[in-house]
VOGU-3710 file (C-alpha; in Angstrom, 3 decimals, decimal comma):
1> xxxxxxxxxx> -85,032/24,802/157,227  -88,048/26,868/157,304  -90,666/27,212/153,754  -88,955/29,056/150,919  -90,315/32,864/150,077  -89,783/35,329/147,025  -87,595/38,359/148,569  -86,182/41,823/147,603  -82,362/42,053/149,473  -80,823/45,504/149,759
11> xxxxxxxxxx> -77,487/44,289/150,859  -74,675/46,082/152,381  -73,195/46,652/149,344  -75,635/48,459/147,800  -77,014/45,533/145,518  -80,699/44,764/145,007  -81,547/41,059/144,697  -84,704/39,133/143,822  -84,706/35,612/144,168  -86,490/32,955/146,368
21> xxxxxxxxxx> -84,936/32,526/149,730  -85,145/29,846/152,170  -83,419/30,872/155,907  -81,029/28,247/157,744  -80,480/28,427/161,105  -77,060/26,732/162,248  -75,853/27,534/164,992  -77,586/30,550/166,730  -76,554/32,058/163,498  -79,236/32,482/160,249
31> xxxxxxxxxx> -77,984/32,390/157,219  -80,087/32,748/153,930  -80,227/30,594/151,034  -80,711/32,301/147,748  -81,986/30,649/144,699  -81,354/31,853/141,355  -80,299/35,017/142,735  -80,800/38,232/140,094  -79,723/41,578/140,605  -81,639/44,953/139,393
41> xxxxxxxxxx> -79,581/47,045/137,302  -82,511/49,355/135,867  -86,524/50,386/136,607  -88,147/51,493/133,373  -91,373/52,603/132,999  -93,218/51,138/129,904  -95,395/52,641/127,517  -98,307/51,860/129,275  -96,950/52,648/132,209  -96,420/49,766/133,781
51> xxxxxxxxxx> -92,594/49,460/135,469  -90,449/47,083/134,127  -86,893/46,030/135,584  -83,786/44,898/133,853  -81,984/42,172/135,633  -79,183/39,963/135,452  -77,586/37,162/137,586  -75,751/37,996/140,878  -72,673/36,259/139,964  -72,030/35,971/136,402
61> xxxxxxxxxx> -68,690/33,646/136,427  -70,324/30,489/137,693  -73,566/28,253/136,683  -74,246/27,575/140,476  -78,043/28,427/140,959  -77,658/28,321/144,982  -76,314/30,871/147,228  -75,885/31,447/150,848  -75,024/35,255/152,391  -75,115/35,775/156,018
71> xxxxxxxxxx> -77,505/38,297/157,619  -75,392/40,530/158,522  -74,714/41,532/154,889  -77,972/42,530/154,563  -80,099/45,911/155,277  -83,256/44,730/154,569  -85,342/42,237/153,118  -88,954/42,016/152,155  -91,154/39,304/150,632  -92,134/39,979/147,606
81> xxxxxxxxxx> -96,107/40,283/146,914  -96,123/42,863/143,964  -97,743/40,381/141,006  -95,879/41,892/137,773  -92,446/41,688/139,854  -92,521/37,929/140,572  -93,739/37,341/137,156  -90,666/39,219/135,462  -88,584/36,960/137,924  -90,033/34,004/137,512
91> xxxxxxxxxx> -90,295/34,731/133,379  -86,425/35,615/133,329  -85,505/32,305/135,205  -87,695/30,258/132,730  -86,086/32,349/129,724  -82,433/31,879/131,399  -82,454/28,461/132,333  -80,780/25,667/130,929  -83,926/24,184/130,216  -85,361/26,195/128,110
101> xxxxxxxxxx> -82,953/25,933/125,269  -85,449/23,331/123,746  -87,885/26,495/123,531  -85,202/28,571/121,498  -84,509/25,889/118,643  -84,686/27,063/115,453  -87,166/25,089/113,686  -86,771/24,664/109,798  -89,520/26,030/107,427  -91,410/23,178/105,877
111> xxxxxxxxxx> -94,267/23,009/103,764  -96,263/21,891/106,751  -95,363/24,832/108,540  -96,667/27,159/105,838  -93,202/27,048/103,606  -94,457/26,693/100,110  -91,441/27,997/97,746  -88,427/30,399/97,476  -89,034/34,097/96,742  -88,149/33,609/92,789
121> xxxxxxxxxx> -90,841/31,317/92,322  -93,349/32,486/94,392  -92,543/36,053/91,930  -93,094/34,052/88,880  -95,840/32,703/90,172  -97,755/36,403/91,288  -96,377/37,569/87,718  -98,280/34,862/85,710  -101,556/35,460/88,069  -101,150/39,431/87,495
131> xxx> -100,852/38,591/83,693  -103,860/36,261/83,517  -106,230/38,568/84,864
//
């Protein structure tokens, strides 16, 4: 196995793909090893004009993260060096992954966490203030 890069696929049929690839050579034959494979479905330009791309995974019907596609269904590949493209990548994957549902807990107000009372107190509470001034 050779060292693992970030690539752009344009395959055959007509996808895009991001995701980091490691080649495999078996047999006089190369075949690529995609991880975490995402597709582009749009290119947006933002406000402040930076592009932004909406993505989604490759194959939606199974969890697998690893995928292998032989050369020859795919035009071209390049390695990926634009900065704000493997960041969107790499910050979909960590929003995406399995891991990260620890991130998306909802966490319960608490006083400690600024909660201090319902909204019919804290009213009561502004109304006597407003009347003692």
């Amino acid at each position: 196995m050779e060292e693992e890069f970030y690539s752009v696929l344009k395959l055959v049929s007509g996808e895009e793909v991001i995701a980091k690839v490691c080649p495999c050579h078996e047999d006089n034959e190369t075949i690529l090893m995609l991880d975490k494979p995402v597709t582009v479905k749009d290119i947006v330009m933002t406000k402040n004009g930076m592009r932004a791309y909406r993505v989604e995974p490759w194959v939606k019907v199974v969890e697998d993260e690893l995928f292998f596609i032989s050369m020859d269904k795919i035009i071209t590949m390049t390695e990926v060096s634009d900065p704000d493209t493997l960041r969107m990548y790499r910050r979909y994957i960590r929003d995406t992954s399995k891991d990260s549902d620890e991130s998306t807990a909802r966490v319960k107000a608490s006083k400690t966490l600024g909660y201090v009372s319902n909204v019919k107190d804290f009213k009561n509470t502004l109304e006597k203030l407003y009347k003692s001034s």
